[in-house]
N, C-alpha and C positions, 0 to 999 in steps of 0.2 A: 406206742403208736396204735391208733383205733382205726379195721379197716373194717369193713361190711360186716359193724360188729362183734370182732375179734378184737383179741388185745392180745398185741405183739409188742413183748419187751425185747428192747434195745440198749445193747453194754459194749462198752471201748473197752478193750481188754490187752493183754499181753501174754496171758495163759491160752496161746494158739499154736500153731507149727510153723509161722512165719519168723522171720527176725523183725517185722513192724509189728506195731499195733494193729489191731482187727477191730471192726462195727462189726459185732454178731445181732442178728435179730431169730427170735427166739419164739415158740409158741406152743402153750405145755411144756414148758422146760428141753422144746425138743431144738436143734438147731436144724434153722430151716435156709438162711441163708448170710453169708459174712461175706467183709470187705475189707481186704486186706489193704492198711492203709499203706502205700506205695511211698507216697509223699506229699505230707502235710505242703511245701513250698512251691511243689507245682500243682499239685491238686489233682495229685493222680492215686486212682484203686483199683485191684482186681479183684473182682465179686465172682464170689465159688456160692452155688447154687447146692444145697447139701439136699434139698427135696424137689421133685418134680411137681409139675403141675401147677404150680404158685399164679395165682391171679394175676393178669397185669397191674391191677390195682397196688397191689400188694408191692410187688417191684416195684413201682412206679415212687412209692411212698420212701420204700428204702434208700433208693439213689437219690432222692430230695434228703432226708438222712443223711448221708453219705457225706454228700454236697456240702449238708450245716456242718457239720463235724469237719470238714476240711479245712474248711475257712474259719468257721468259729472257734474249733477246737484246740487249732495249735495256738492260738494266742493267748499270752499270760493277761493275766490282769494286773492292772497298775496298781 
């Protein structure tokens, strides 16, 4: 994900502290903010903010993220 010229990588992971899956987004290798995915079937996550200061842009981009991965993510392909 490209915000005001940065490039923020974006990984679904399961090497997190949770018992779900996690959206981390990442920038310089640094963890700047994840989202614990709660539940793919209701479309629920709770996003832990690891850095202050974070643009709204920036958020704003992640929870659109979030969002596609909820929906798109849990579904197999035929």
């Amino acid at each position: 994900m490209e915000i005001e010229g940065r490039k923020y990588t974006l990984v679904v992971t399961s090497a997190n502290d949770f018992d779900t899956l996690s959206l981390e987004c990442t920038l310089d290798n640094e963890l700047i903010i994840e989202a614990e995915l709660v539940s793919y079937k209701e479309n629920q996550a709770k996003i832990h903010f690891h850095k202050s200061g974070l643009s709204l842009k920036v958020v704003e981009a992640f929870i659109n993220e979030v969002n596609k991965e909820l929906i798109h993510g849990g579904q197999k392909n035929s």
